[in-house]
C-alpha positions in Angstrom: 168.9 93.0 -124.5 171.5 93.5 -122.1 172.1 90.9 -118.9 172.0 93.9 -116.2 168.4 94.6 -118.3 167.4 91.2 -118.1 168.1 91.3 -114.2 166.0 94.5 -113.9 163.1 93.2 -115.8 162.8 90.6 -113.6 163.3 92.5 -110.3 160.2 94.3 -111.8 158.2 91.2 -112.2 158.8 90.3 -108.6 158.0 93.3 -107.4 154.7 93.5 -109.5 153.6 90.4 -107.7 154.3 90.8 -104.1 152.8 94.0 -104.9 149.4 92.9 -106.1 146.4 93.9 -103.9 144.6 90.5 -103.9 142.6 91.7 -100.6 141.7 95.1 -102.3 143.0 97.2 -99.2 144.8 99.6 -101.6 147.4 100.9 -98.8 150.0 99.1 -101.1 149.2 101.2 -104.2 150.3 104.3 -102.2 153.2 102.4 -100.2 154.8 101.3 -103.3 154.4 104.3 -105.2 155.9 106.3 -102.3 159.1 103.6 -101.7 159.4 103.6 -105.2 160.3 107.1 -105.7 162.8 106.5 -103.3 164.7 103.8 -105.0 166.2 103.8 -108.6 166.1 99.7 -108.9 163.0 97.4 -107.8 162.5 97.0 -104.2 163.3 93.8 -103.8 166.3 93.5 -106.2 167.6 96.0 -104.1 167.0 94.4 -101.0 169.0 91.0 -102.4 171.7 92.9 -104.0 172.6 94.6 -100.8 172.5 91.1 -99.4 174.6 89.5 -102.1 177.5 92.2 -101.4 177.2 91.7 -97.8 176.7 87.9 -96.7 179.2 85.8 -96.9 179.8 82.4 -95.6 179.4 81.9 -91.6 178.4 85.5 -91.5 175.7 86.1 -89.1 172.1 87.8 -90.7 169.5 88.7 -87.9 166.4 88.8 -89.0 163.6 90.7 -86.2 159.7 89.7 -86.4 156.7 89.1 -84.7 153.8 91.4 -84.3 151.7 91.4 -81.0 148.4 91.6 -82.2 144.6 92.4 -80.4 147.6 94.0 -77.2 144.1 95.0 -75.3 143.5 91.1 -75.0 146.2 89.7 -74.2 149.9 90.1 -74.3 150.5 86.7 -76.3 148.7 87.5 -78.9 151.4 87.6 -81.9 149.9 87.2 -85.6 150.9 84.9 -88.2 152.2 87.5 -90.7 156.3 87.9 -90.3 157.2 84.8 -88.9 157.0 82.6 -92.3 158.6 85.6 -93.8 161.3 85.5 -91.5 161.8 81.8 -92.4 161.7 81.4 -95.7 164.6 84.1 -95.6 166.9 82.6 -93.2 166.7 79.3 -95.3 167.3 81.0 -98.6 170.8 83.1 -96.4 171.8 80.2 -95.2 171.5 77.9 -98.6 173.0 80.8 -100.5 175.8 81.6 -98.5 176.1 79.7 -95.9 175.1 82.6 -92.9 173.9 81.9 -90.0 170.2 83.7 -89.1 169.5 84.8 -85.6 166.0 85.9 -85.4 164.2 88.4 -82.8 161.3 88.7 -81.6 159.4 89.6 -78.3 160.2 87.5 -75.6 156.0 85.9 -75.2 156.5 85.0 -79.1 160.3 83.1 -78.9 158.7 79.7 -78.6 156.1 80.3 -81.5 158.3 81.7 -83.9 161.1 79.1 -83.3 158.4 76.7 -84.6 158.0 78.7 -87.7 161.8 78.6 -88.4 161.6 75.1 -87.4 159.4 74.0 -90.1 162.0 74.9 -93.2 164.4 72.2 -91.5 166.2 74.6 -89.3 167.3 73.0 -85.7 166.6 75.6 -83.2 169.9 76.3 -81.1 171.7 78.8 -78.6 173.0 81.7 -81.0 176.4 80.5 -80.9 175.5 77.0 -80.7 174.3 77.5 -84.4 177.0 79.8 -85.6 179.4 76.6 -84.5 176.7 74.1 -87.0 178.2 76.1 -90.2 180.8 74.4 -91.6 181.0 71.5 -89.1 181.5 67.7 -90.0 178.8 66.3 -89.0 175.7 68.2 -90.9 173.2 69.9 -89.1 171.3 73.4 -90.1 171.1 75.3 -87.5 169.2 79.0 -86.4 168.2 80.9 -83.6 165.6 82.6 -82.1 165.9 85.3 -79.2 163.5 87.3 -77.6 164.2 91.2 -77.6 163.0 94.3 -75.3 159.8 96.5 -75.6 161.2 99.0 -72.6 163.3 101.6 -74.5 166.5 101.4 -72.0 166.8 97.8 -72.3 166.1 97.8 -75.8 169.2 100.5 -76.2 171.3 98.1 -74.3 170.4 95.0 -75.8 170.9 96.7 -79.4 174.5 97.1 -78.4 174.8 94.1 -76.6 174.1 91.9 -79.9 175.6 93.6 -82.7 178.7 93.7 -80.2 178.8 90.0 -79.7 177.5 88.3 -82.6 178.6 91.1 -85.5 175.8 91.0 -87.6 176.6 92.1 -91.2 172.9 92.5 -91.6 169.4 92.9 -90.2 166.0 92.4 -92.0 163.0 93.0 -90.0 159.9 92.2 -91.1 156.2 93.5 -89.7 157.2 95.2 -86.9 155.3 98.6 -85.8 158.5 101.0 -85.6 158.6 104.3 -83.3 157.3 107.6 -84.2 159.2 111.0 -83.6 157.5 110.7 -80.2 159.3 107.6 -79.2 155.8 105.6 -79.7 155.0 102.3 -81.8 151.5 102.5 -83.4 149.5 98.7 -84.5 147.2 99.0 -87.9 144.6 100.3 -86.2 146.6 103.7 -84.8 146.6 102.3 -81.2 149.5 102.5 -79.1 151.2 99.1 -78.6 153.3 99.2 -75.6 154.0 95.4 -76.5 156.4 95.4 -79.2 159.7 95.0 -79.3 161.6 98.1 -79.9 163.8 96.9 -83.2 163.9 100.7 -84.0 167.1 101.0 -81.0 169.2 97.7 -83.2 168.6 99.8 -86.8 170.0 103.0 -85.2 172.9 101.5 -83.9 173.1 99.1 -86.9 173.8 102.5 -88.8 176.3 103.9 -86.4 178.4 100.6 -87.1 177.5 100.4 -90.9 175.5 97.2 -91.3 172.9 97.1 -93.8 169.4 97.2 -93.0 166.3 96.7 -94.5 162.7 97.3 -93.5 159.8 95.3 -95.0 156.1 96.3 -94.3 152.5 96.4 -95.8 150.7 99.1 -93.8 152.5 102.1 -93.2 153.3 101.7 -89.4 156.2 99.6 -89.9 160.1 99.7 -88.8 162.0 101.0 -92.4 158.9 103.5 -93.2 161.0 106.2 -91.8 162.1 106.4 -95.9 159.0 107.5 -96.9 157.5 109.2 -93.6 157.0 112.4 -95.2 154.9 110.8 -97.8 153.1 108.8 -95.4 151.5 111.7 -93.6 150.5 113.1 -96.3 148.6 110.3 -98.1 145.1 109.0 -97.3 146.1 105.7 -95.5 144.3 106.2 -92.0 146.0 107.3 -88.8 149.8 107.8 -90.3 149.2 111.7 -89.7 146.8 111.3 -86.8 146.9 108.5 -84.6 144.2 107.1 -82.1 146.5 107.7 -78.5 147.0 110.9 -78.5 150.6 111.2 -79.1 150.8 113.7 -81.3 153.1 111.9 -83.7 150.4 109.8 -85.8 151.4 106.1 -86.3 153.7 106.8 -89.4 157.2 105.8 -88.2 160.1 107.5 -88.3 163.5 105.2 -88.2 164.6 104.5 -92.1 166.9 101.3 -93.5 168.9 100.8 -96.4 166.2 99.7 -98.1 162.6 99.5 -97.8 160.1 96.8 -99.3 156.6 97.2 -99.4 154.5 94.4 -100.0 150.5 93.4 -99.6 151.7 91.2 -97.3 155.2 91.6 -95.4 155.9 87.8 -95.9 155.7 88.5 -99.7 158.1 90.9 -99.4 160.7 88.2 -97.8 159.4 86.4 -100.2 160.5 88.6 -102.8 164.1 89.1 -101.5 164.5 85.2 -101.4 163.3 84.8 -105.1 165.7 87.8 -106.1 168.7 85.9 -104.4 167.6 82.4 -106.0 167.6 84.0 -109.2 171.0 86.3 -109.1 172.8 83.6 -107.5 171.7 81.3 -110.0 170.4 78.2 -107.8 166.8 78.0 -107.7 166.5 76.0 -104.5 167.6 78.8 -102.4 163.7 79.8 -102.9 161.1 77.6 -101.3 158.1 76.1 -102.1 154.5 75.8 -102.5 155.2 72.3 -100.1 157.2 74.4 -98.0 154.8 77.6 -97.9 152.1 74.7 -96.6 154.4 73.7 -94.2 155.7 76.9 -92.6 152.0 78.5 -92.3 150.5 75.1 -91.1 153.1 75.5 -88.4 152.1 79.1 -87.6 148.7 78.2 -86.9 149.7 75.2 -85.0 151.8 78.0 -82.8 148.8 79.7 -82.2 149.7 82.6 -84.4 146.5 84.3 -85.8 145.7 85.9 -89.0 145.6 89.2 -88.4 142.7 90.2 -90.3 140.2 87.8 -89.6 141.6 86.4 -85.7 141.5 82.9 -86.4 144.4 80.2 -86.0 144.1 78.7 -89.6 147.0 78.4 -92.2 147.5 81.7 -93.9 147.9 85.3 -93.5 146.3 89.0 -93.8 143.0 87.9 -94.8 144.1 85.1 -97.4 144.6 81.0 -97.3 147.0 79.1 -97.7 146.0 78.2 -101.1 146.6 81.8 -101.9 150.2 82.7 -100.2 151.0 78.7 -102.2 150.0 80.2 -105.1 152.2 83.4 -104.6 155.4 81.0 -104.0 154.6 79.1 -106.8 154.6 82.0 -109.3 157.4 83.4 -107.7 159.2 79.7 -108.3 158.8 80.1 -111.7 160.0 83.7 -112.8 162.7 82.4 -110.9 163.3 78.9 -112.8 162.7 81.1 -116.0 165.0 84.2 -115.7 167.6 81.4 -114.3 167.2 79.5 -117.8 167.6 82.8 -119.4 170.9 83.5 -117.6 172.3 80.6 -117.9 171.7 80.6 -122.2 173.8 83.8 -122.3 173.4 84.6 -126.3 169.7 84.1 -126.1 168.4 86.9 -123.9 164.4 88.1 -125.0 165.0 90.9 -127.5 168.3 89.6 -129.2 169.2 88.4 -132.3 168.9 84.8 -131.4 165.9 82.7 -131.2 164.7 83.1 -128.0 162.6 79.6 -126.1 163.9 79.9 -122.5 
């Protein structure tokens, strides 16, 4: 077997697993099919290739989350899915190459999140305050976290505002409701949320100047599905043709990235690019772990983030524990450690001549 085979088969097995409907909600089954067909490699290999040819040290990633969740309740509301997402990935950018992530978010959810990003040994700083941290003599790993605009003329300005000053050479956003041709962001549930932050205004002018993007979503009404909108309308998964606010537009959305990951839940699919950079770069610890996972959603719940499917403020996400998302990391961890071994043996990929014991 070939090495770029190797690398594939891999991709596949990551893919598989952040892939699996554990919760039996069987939007993914469609979601993947659809992105799928769109995309000649696995979705998440993609994802960290696109990375690996774009990041490079003291670059700047950002990285947009944060879902406002239960909007009819209350406007700080913000679930717990996205955030640990968004943190595992910064930490595996900034261990790989040395970038420096700037996350987004609404402004009600800037104090939460930071604590999310907090909890993988990030220091929370200005933006350009943790730019300066790379490189510096004295060690400290720094990030930010900014709040962004849900009012469509500030968003527009903001977009430009960033990406002028801070020249991302990439942005990852992860479980955030993205616009429909109409202009309006849709939650799960195919209401209009007039609460979250407009990302879709940083992708388009993200394309204009040529930065990768990459969208990352488990529903249908997230920012990237714009690749597979046509699908989307079409397919059974409720409200993406017809939504509940009268719009017109349904709650599929309609802004595309570079790359789109679907996953059963969206942290998985960060998840996913993280193990796919660990395990192209070679270094295992650029992934995290099942300590970490415990970690990162413990601090979540302690922020007051909920789990979206069930409303309470416990560890976990979408309807599953923290044992389970561990459990996800841990299995992740180890196709990782394994296809690294494989690598790294050269003559003794699976299929070869050689006796094969990775």
């Amino acid at each position: 077997m070939e090495k770029e085979e190797f690398i594939e088969i891999v991709g596949e097995r990551i893919d598989s697993l952040v892939s699996l409907d554990v919760q039996s909600r069987n939007a993914i089954r469609i979601l993947y099919t659809l992105a799928r067909e769109k995309s000649k490699r696995p979705l998440c290999l993609s994802a960290a290739s696109l990375l690996q040819e774009r990041v490079h040290y003291r670059d700047v990633v950002f990285i947009a989350t944060g879902f406002p969740n239960r909007p009819h309740i209350s406007h700080a509301i913000f679930e717990s899915d996205g955030p640990p997402g968004a943190a595992a990935l910064a930490r595996a950018l900034h261990i790989g190459f040395g970038a420096t992530p700037i996350i987004l978010t609404e402004d009600g959810a800037v104090e939460s999140v930071s604590r999310v990003i907090q909890a993988t040994g990030f220091r929370i700083l200005a933006p350009e305050e943790a730019i300066d941290t790379v490189g510096h003599f004295a060690i400290i790993r720094g990030a930010s976290v900014i709040g962004f605009p849900a009012d469509d003329a500030e968003a527009k300005e903001r977009a430009k505002e960033l990406i002028s000053k801070y020249r991302p050479v990439g942005i990852v956003v992860i479980e955030k409701a993205g616009m429909n041709e109409k202009g309006v962001i849709h939650g799960g549930r195919g209401d209009r949320n007039i609460v979250m932050a407009k990302i879709d205004y940083l992708v388009l002018e993200a394309a204009r100047g040529k930065i990768a993007t990459i969208g990352i979503g488990d529903g249908g009404n997230e920012l990237g599905m714009g690749v597979i909108q046509e699908g989307l309308k079409k397919s059974s998964i409720p409200y993406m043709a017809k939504c509940q606010c009268g719009c017109g537009g349904g709650a599929a959305p309609v802004t595309p990235t570079d790359v789109l990951i679907t996953a059963t839940v969206s942290n998985w699919g960060a998840y996913g690019i993280a193990a796919c950079l660990a395990f192209l770069l070679q270094r295992p610890e650029v992934f995290h772990d099942a300590m970490m996972e415990e970690r990162i959603l413990e601090a979540a719940a302690n922020a007051a983030l909920i789990d979206g499917g069930t409303g309470y403020c416990l560890p976990g996400a979408d309807r599953l524990s923290s044992d389970g998302h561990q459990a996800i990391v841990t299995l992740l961890g180890q196709i990782v450690s394994h296809g690294v071994r494989v690598l790294q043996k050269g003559d003794a990929l699976p299929g070869g001549d050689k006796d094969y014991r990775a």
